[in-house]
VEXTIZA-959872 format. One line per field, with one value per residue: residue in three letters; x, y, z of N, C-alpha, C in turn; residue number from 1. Coordinates in nm, 3 decimals. Layout:
N
vexti: ALA/...
n.x: X/...
n.y: Y/...
n.z: Z/...
ca.x: X/...
ca.y: Y/...
ca.z: Z/...
c.x: X/...
c.y: Y/...
c.z: Z/...
markol: NUM/...
This chain:
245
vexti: UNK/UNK/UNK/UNK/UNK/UNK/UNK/UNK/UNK/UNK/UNK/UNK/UNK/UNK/UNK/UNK/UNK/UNK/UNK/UNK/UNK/UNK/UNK/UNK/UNK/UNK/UNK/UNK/UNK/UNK/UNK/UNK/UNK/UNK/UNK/UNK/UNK/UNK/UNK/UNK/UNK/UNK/UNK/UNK/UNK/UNK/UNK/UNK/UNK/UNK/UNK/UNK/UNK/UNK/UNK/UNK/UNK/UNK/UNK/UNK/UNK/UNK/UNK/UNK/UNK/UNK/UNK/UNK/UNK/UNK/UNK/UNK/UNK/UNK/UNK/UNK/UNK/UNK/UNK/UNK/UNK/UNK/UNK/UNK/UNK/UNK/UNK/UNK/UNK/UNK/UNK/UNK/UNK/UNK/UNK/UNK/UNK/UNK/UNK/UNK/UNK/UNK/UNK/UNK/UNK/UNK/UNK/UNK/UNK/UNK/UNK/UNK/UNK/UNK/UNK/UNK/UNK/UNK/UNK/UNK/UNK/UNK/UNK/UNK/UNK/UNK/UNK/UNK/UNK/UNK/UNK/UNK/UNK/UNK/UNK/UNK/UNK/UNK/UNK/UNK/UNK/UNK/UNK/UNK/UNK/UNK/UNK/UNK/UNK/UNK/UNK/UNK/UNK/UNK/UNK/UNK/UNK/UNK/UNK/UNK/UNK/UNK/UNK/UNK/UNK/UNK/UNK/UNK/UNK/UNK/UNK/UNK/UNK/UNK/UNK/UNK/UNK/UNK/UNK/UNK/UNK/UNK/UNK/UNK/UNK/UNK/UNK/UNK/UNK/UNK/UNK/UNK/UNK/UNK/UNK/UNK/UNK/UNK/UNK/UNK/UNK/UNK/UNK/UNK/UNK/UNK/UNK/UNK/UNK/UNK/UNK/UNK/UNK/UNK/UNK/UNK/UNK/UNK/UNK/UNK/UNK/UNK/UNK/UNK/UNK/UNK/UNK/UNK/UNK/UNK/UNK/UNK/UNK/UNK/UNK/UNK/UNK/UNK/UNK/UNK/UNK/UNK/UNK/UNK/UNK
n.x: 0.082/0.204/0.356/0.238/0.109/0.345/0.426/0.194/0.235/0.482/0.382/0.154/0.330/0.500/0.292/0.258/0.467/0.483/0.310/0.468/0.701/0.906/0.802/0.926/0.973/1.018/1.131/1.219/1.435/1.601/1.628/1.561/1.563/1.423/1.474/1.401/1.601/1.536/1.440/1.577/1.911/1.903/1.981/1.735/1.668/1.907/1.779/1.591/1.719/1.889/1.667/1.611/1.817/1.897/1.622/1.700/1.902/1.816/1.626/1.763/1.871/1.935/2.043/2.001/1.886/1.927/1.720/1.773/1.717/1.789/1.893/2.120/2.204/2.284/2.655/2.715/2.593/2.561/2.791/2.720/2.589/2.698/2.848/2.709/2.612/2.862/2.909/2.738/2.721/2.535/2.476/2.504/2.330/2.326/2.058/2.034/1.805/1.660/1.847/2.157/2.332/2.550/2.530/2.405/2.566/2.807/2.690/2.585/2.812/2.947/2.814/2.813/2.778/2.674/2.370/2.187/1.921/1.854/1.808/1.949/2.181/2.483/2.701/2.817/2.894/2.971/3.065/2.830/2.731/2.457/2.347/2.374/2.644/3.000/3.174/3.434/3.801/3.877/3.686/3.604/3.868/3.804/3.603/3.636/3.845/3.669/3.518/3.724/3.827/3.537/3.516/3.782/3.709/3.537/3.709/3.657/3.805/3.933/3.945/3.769/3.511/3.657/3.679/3.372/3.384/3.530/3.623/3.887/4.003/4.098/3.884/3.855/3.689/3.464/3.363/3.090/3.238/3.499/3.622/3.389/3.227/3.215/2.960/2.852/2.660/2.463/2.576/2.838/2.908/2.911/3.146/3.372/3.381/3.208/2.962/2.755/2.565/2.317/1.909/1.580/1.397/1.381/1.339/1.446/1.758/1.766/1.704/1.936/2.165/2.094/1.898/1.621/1.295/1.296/1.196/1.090/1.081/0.958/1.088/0.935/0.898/0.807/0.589/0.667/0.915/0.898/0.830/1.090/1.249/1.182/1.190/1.462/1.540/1.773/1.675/1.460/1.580/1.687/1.459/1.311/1.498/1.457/1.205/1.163/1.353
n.y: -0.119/0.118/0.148/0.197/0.446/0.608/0.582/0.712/0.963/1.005/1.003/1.201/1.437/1.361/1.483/1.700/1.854/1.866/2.089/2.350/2.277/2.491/2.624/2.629/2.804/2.841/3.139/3.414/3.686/3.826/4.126/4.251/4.498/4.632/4.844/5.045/5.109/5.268/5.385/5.702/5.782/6.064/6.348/6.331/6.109/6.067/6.149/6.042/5.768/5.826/5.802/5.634/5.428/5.510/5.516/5.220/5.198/5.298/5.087/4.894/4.666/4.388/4.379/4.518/4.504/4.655/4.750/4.758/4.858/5.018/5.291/5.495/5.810/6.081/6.152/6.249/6.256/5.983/5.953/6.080/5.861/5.663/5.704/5.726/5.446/5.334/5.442/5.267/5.075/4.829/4.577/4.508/4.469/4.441/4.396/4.309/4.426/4.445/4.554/4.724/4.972/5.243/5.509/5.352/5.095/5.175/5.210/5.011/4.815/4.900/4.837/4.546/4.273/4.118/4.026/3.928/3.874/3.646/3.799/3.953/4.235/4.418/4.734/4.907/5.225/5.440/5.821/6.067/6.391/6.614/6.660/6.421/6.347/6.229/6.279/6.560/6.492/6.514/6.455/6.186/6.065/6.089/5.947/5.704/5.624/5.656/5.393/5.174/5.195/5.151/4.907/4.777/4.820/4.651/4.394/4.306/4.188/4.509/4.580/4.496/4.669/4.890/4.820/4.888/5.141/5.207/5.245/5.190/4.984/4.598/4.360/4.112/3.862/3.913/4.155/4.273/4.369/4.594/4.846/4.907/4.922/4.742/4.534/4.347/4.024/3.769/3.542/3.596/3.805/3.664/3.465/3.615/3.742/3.928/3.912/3.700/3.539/3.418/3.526/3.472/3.651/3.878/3.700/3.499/3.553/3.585/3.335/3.209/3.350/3.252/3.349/3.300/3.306/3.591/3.933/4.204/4.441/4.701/5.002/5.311/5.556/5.911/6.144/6.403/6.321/6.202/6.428/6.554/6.414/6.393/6.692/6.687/6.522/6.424/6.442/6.641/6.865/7.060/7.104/7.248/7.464/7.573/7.684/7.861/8.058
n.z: 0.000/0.077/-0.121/-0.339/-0.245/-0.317/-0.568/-0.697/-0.549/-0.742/-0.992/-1.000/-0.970/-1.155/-1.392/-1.340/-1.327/-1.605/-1.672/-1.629/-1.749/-1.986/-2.315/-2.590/-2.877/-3.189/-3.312/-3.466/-3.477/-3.674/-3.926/-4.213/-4.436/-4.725/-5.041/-5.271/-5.568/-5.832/-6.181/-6.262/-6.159/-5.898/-5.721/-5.541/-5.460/-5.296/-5.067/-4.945/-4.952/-4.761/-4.512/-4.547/-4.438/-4.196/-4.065/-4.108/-3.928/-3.654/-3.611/-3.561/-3.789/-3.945/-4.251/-4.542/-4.850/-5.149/-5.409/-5.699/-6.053/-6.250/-6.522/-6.482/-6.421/-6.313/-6.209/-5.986/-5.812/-5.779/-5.645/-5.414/-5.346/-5.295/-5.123/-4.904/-4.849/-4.809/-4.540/-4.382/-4.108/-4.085/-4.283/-4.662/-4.922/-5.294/-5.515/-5.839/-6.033/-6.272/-6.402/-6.369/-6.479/-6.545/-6.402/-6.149/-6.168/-6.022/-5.803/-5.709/-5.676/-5.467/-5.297/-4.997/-5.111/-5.383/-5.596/-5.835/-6.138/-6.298/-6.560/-6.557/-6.603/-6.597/-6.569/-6.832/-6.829/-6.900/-6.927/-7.036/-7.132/-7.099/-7.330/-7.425/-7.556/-7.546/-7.205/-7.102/-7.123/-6.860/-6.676/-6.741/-6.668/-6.392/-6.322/-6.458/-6.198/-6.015/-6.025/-6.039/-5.825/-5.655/-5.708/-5.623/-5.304/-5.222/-5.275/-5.508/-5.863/-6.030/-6.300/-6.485/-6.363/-6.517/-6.740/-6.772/-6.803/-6.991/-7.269/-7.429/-7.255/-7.303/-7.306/-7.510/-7.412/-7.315/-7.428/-7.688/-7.925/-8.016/-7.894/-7.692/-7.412/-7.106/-7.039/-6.824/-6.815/-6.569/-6.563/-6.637/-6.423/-6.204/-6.233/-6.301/-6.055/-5.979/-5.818/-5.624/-5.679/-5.846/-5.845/-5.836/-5.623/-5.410/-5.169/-5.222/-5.211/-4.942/-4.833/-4.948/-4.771/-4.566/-4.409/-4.194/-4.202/-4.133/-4.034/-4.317/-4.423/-4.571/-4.767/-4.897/-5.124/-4.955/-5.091/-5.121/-5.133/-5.389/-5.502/-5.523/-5.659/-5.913/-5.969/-5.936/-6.092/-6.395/-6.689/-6.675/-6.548/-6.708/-6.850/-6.657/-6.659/-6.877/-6.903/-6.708/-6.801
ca.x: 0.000/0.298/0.464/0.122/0.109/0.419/0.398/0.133/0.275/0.569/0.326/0.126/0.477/0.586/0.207/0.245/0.560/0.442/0.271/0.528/0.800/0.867/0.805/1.042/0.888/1.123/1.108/1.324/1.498/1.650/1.505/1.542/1.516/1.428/1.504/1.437/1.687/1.456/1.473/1.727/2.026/1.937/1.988/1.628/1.711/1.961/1.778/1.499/1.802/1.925/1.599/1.563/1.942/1.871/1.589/1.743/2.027/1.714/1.530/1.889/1.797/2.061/2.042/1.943/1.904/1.910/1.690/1.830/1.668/1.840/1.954/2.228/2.205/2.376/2.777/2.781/2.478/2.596/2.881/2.709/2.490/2.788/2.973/2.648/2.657/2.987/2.936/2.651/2.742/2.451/2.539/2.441/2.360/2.269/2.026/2.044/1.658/1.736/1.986/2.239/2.372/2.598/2.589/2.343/2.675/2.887/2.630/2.612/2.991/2.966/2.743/2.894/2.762/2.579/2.303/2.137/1.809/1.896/1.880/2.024/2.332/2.566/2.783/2.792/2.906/3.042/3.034/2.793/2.667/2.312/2.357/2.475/2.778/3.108/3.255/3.553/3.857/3.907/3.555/3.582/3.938/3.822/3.497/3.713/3.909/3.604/3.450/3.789/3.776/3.431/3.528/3.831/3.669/3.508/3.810/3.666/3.899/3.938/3.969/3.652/3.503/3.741/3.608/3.256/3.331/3.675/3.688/3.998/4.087/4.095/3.853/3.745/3.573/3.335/3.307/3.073/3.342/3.656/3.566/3.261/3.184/3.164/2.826/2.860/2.574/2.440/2.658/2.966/2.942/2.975/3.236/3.459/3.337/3.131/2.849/2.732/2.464/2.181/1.803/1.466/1.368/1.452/1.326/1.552/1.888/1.811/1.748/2.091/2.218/2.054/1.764/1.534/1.182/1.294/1.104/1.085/1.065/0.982/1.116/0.894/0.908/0.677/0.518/0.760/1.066/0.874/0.831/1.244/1.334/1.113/1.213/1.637/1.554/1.868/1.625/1.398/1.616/1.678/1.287/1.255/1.554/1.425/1.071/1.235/1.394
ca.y: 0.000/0.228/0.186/0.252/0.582/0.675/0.553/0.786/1.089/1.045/1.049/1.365/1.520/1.414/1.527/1.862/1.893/1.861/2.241/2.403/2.285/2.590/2.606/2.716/2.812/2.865/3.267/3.535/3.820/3.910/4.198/4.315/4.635/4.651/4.997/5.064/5.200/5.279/5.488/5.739/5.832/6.192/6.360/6.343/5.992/6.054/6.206/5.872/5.681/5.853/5.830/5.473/5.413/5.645/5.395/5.125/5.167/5.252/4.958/4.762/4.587/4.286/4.351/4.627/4.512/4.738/4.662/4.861/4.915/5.230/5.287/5.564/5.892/6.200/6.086/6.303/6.177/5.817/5.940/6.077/5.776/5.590/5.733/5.699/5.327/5.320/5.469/5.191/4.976/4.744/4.465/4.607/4.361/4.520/4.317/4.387/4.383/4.363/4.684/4.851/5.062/5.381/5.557/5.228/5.057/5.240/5.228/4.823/4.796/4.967/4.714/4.456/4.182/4.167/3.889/3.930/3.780/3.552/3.872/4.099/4.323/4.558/4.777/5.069/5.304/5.588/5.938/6.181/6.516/6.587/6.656/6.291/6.379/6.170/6.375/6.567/6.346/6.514/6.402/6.092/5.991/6.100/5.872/5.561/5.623/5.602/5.256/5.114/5.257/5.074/4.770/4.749/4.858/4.500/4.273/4.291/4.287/4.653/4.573/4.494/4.835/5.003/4.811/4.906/5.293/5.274/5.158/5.152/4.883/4.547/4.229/4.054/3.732/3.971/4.232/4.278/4.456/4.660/5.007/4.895/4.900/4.644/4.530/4.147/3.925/3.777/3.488/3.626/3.857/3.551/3.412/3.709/3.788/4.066/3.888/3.622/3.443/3.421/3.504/3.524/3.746/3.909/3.595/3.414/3.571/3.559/3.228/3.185/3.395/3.159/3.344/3.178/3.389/3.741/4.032/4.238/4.615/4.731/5.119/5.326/5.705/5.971/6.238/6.488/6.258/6.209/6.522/6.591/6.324/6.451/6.799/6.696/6.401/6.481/6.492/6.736/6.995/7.140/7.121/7.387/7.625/7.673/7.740/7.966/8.168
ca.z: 0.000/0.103/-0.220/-0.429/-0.221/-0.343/-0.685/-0.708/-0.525/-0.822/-1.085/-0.984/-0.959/-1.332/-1.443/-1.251/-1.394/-1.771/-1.710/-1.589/-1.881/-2.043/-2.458/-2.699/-2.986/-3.295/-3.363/-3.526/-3.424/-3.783/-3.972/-4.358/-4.504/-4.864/-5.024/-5.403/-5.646/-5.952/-6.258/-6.292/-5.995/-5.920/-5.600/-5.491/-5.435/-5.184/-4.942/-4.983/-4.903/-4.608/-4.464/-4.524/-4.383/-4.057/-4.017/-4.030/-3.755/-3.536/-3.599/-3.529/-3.926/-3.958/-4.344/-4.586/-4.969/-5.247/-5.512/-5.809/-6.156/-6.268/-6.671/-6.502/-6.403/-6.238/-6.142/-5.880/-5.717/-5.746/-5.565/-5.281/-5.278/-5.246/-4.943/-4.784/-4.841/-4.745/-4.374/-4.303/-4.028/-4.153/-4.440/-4.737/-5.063/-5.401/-5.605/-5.979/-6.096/-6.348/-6.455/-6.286/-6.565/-6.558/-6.211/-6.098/-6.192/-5.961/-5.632/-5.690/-5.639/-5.345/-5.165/-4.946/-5.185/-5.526/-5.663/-5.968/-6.152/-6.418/-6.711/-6.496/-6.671/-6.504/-6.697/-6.996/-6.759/-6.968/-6.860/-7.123/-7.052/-7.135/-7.492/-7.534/-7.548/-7.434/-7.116/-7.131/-7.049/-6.725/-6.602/-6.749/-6.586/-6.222/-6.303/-6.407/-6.134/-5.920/-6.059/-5.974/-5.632/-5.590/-5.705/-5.520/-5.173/-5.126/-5.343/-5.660/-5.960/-6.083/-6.446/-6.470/-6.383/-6.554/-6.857/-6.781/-6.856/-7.057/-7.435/-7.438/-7.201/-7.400/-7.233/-7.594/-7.373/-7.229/-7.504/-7.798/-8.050/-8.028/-7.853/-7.640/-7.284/-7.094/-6.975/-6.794/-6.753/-6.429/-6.492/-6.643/-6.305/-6.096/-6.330/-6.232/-5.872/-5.938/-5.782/-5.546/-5.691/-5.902/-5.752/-5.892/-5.594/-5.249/-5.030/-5.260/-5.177/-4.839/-4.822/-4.970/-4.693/-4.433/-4.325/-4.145/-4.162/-4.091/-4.083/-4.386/-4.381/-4.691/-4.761/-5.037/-5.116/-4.971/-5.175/-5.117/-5.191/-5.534/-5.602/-5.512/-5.725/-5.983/-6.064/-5.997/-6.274/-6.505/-6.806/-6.654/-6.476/-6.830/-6.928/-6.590/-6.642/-7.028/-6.862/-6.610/-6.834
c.x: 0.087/0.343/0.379/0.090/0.236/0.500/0.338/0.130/0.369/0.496/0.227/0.254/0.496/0.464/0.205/0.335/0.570/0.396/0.358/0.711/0.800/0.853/0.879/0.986/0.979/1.104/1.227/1.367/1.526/1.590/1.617/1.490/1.537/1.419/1.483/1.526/1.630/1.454/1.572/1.755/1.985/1.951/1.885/1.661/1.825/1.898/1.662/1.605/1.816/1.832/1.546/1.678/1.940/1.777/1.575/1.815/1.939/1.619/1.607/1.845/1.930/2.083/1.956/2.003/1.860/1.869/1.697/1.781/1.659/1.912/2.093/2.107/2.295/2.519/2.755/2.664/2.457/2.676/2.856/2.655/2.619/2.858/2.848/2.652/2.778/2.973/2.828/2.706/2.642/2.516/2.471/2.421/2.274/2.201/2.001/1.883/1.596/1.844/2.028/2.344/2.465/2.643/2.524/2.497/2.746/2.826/2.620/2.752/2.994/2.883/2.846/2.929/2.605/2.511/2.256/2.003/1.927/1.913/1.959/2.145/2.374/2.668/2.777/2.767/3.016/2.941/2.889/2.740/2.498/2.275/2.390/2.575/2.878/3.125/3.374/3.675/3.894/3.808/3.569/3.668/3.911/3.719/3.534/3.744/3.808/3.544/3.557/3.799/3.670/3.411/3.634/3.838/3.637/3.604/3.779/3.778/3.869/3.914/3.805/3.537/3.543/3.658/3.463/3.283/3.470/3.687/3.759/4.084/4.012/4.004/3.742/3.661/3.490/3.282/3.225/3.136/3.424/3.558/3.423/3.289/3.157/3.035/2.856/2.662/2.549/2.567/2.804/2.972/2.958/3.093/3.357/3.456/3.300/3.017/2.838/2.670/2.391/2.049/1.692/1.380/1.427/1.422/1.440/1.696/1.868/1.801/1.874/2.195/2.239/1.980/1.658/1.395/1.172/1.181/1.130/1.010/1.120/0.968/0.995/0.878/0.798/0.650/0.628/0.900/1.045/0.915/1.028/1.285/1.254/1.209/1.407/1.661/1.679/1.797/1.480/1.437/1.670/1.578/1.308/1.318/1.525/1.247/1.101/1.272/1.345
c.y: 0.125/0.282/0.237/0.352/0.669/0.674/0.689/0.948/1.093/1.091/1.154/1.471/1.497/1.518/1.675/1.904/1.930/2.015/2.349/2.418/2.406/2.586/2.685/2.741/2.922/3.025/3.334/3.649/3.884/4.023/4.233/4.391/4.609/4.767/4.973/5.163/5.216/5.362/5.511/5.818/5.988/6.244/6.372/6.241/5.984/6.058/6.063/5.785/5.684/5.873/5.681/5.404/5.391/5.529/5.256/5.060/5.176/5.130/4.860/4.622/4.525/4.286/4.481/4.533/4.608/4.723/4.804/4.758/5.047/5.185/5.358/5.682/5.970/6.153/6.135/6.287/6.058/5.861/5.931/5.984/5.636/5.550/5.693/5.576/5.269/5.331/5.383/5.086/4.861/4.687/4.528/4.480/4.459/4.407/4.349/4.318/4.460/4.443/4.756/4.849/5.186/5.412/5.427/5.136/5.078/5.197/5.084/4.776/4.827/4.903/4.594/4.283/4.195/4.039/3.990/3.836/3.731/3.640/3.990/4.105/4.422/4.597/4.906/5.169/5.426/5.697/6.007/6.277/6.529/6.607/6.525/6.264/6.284/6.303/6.402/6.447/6.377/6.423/6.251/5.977/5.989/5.974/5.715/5.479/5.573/5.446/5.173/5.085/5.187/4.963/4.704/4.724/4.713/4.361/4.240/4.297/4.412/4.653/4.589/4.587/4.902/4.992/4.861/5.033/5.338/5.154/5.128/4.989/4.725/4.423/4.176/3.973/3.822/4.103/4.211/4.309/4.515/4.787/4.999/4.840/4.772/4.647/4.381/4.090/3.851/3.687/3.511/3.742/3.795/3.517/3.518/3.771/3.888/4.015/3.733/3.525/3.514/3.425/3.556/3.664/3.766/3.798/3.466/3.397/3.582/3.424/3.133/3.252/3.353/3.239/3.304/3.302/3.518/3.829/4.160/4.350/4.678/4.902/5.155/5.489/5.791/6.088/6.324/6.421/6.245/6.292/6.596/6.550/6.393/6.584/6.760/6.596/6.515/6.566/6.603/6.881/7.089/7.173/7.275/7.444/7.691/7.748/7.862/8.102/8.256
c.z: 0.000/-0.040/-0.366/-0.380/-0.314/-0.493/-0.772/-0.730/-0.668/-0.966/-1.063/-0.989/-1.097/-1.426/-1.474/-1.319/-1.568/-1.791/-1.705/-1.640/-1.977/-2.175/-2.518/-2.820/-3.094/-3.360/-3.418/-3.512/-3.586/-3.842/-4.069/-4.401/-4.674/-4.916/-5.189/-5.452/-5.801/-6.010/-6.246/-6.179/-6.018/-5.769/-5.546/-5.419/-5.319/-5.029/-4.903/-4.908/-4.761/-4.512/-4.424/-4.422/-4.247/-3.980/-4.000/-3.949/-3.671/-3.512/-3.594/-3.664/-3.864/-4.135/-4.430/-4.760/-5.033/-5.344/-5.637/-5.949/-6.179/-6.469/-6.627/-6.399/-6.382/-6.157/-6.017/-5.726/-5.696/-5.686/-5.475/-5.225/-5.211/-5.142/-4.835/-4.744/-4.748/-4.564/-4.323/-4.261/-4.046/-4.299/-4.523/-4.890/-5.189/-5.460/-5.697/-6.061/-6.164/-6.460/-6.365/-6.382/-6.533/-6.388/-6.144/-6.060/-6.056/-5.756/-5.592/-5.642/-5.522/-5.228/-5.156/-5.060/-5.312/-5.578/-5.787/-5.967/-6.265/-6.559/-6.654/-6.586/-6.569/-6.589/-6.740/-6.897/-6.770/-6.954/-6.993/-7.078/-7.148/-7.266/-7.555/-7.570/-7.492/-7.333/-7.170/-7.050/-6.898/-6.612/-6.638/-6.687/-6.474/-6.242/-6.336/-6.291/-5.985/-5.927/-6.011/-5.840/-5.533/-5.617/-5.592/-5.332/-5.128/-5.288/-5.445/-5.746/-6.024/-6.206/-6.501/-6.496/-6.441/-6.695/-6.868/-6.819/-6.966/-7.161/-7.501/-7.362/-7.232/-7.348/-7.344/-7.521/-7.360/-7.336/-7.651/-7.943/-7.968/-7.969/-7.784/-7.534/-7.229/-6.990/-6.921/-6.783/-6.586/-6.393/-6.562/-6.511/-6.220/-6.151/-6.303/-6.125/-5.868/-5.875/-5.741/-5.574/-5.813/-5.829/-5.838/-5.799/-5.478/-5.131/-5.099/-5.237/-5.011/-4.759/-4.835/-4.884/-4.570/-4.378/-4.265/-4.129/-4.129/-4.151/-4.168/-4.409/-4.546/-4.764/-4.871/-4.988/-5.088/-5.068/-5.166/-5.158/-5.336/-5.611/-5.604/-5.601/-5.902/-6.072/-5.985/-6.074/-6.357/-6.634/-6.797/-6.615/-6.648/-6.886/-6.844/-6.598/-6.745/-6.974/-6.776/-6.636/-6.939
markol: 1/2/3/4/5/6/7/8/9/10/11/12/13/14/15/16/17/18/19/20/21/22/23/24/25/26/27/28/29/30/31/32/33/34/35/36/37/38/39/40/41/42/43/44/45/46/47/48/49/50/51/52/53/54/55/56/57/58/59/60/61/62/63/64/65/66/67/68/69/70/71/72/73/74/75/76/77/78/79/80/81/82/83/84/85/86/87/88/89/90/91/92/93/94/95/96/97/98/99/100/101/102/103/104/105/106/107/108/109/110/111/112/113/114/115/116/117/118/119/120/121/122/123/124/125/126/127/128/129/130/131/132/133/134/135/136/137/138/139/140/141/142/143/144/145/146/147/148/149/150/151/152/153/154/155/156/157/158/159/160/161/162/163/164/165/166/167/168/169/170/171/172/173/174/175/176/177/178/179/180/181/182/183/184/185/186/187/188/189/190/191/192/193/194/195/196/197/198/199/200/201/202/203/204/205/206/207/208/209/210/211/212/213/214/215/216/217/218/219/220/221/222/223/224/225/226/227/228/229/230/231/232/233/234/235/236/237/238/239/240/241/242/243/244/245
């Protein structure tokens, strides 16, 4: 009888014990900022950036992609978009969907790491002024000089870049003709380490990153950033100074 009391007492004790097991329940801390880079680089677009940036050191992101579809724009507004890049303590990945062109070119280099879709191009990143024009060669050596600069920053080869804005320097595998830019493909940009992967979309490269479910913070411009980006568009700020004057 003693030992069927105490039989007993042990199993109310493991029972009791069953509520009071605590549950673990498999969650996620990570978080992803998605930021578009669309149309054309003008400095409206910076301030969009640095707004998206700003919030994502406060929201402690583990990850900020860049989803760029740009033909080009304004050098000097890929530059600044550049340095901003540069000073983010947050990982930074560019995804090329499905052009980063010209100054686009330039702000992709400058992320930590680069995927692509499957037609993505990067490339044809010669200077012209708004007439269509080549640049003079002063403008056009400092702007070499920078594509190197932003390849080299994360161990890219330089050449590379250089070829994307200089027709002079000679890489038949990868060129169409004699005197032409180079533009790579998604997978001649793996093929020379301009790029990480292949991805059909943004849950794709971060699955390849090892994400497990993060939360996904997705940037988009307000009305007033529109209208910034708007009237310092390259191909507009000449429409308003002839209206102007």
């Amino acid at each position: 009888m003693r030992n069927v009391k105490l039989m007993s007492y042990i199993w109310v004790l493991f029972i009791s014990c069953l509520f009071f097991v605590p549950s673990f329940t498999a969650t996620s801390n990570e978080m992803v900022y998605t930021v578009p880079i669309h149309d054309n680089v003008e400095r409206g677009l910076y301030a969009f950036l640095e707004r998206a940036f700003e919030e994502a050191q406060q929201k402690e992101a583990n990850l900020i992609v860049l989803d760029v579809h740009t033909p080009g724009g304004e050098i000097a507004a890929a530059a600044d978009i550049a340095k901003l890049i540069d000073a983010q303590p947050i990982e930074t990945v560019a995804y090329v969907n499905t052009k980063a062109h010209s100054a686009g070119a330039l702000i992709a280099l400058h992320a930590d790491e680069i995927y692509m879709t499957g037609d993505g191009t990067m490339g044809a990143a010669a200077v012209i002024d708004q007439a269509g024009n080549a640049a003079a060669q002063k403008v056009n050596s400092a702007w070499i000089a920078q594509m190197r600069s932003a390849a080299e920053l994360h161990d890219r080869d330089p050449q590379y870049a250089q070829a994307m804005a200089d027709v002079t320097l000679n890489l038949p595998e990868y060129r169409a003709g004699e005197n032409a830019l180079l533009t790579l493909s998604a997978k001649e940009a793996i093929k020379v380490g301009y790029a990480e992967g292949i991805a059909p979309n943004i849950d794709s490269i971060l699955a390849q990153k090892g994400y497990s479910d993060p939360t996904i913070v997705s940037m988009q411009t307000t009305f007033a950033e529109d209208l910034a980006r708007f009237i310092t568009n390259p191909i507009i700020v000449p429409l308003l100074l002839s209206l102007a004057s």
